[in-house]
N, C-alpha and C positions, 0 to 999 in steps of 0.2 A: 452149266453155270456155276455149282459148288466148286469143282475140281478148278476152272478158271480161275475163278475168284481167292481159291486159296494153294494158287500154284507154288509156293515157295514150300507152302507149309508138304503141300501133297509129293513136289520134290525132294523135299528132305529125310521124309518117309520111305518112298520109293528108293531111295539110296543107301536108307538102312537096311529096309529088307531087303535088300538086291547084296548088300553083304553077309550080311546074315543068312540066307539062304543058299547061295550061289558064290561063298568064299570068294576061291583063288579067278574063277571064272566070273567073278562081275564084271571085269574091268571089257570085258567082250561086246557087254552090251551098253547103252545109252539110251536116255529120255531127253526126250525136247516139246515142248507147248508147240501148234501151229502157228501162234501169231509173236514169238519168241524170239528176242533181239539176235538177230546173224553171231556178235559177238560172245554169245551166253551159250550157243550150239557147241554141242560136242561134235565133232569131227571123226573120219576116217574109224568108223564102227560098223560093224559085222548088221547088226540088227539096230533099227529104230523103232522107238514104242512112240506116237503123236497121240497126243488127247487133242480129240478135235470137243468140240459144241455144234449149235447146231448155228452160233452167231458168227462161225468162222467163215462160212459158204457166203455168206449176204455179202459183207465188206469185198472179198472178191469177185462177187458177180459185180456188184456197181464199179467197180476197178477196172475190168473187164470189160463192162459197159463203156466206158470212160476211153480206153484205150481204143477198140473200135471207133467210136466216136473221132476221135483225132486223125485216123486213118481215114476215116471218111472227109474230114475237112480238109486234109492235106490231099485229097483226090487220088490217094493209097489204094482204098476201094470204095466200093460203091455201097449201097445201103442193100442191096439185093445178092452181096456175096456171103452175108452173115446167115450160117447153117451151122451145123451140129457140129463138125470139123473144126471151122475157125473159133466160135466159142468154148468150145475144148481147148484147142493150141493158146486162143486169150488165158482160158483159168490153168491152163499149166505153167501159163510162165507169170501170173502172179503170186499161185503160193507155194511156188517152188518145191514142190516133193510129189513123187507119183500119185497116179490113183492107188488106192489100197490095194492090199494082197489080202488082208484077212481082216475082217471086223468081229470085233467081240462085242455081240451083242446081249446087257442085263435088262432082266423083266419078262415076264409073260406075255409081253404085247409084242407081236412080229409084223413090223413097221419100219419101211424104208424113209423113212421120214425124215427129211435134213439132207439126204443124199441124193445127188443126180445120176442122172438113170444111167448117164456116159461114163461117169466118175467110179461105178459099182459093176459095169455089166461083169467082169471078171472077178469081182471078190468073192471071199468064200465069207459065207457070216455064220459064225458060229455063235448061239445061243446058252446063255448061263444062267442061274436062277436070279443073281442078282449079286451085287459090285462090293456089297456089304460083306467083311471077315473072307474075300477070297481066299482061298491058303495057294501056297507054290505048286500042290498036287492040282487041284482043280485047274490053277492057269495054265501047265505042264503039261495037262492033258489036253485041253484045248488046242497049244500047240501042235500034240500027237496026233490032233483030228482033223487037224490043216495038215501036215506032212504029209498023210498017206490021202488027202484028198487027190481025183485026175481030172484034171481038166482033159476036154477030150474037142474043145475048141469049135461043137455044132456037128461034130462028126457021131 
């Protein structure tokens, strides 16, 4: 909710540190909000960093909701083909970007809470003390502990 509410200001910051830290190599990486005008997105970048909330999930499930619905009136499908599959493919193609690869999660409390089960079963979530004075080392390591994570895919 803070980082939402104060996304210009929490972009403006993030773009200093991202120079200041990461000189000649910032221009590699980009930030974008999930619910962030198409036109305002930076484009054709290596890495994307999304601040999601937990208000981002609702608006596209009722979207989703919505869209189903139309399918069904237009006799597309039936009310009996809505499973785990289709409501995935609905919230994939409303908010337009994968499911995660890596969650950074701040706080002592280990809670999937805001996230669907579908949306997370492959992410790695990594746990920090907390969001406050992060430095480049801390983030950089977290990175390093997603890198050499294996997924070994149930095997």
């Amino acid at each position: 909710g803070i980082f939402k509410r104060n996304n210009a200001r929490l972009m403006d910051e993030i773009l200093k540190q991202q120079q200041e830290l990461l000189g000649l190599d910032c221009s590699k990486y980009s930030v974008e909000f999930a619910n962030q005008d198409k036109a305002d997105q930076v484009l054709n970048c290596q890495s994307t960093l999304k601040v999601l909330s937990p208000e981002d999930g609702k608006a596209d499930i009722v979207k989703a909701a919505q869209n189903f619905c139309q399918l069904v009136a237009q006799q597309q499908r039936t009310y009996t083909d809505l499973d785990v599959n289709v409501l995935d493919s609905l919230l994939s193609s409303t908010n337009g970007f994968p499911d995660p690869d890596l969650v950074l999660k701040f706080g002592p409390v280990d809670s999937t809470l805001g996230f669907l089960p579908w949306h997370i079963r492959l992410t790695e979530i990594i746990s920090l003390p907390s969001h406050l004075n992060i430095s480049y080392e801390e983030f950089f390591s977290a990175l390093h502990r997603y890198a050499g994570c294996e997924q070994r895919w149930g095997k």
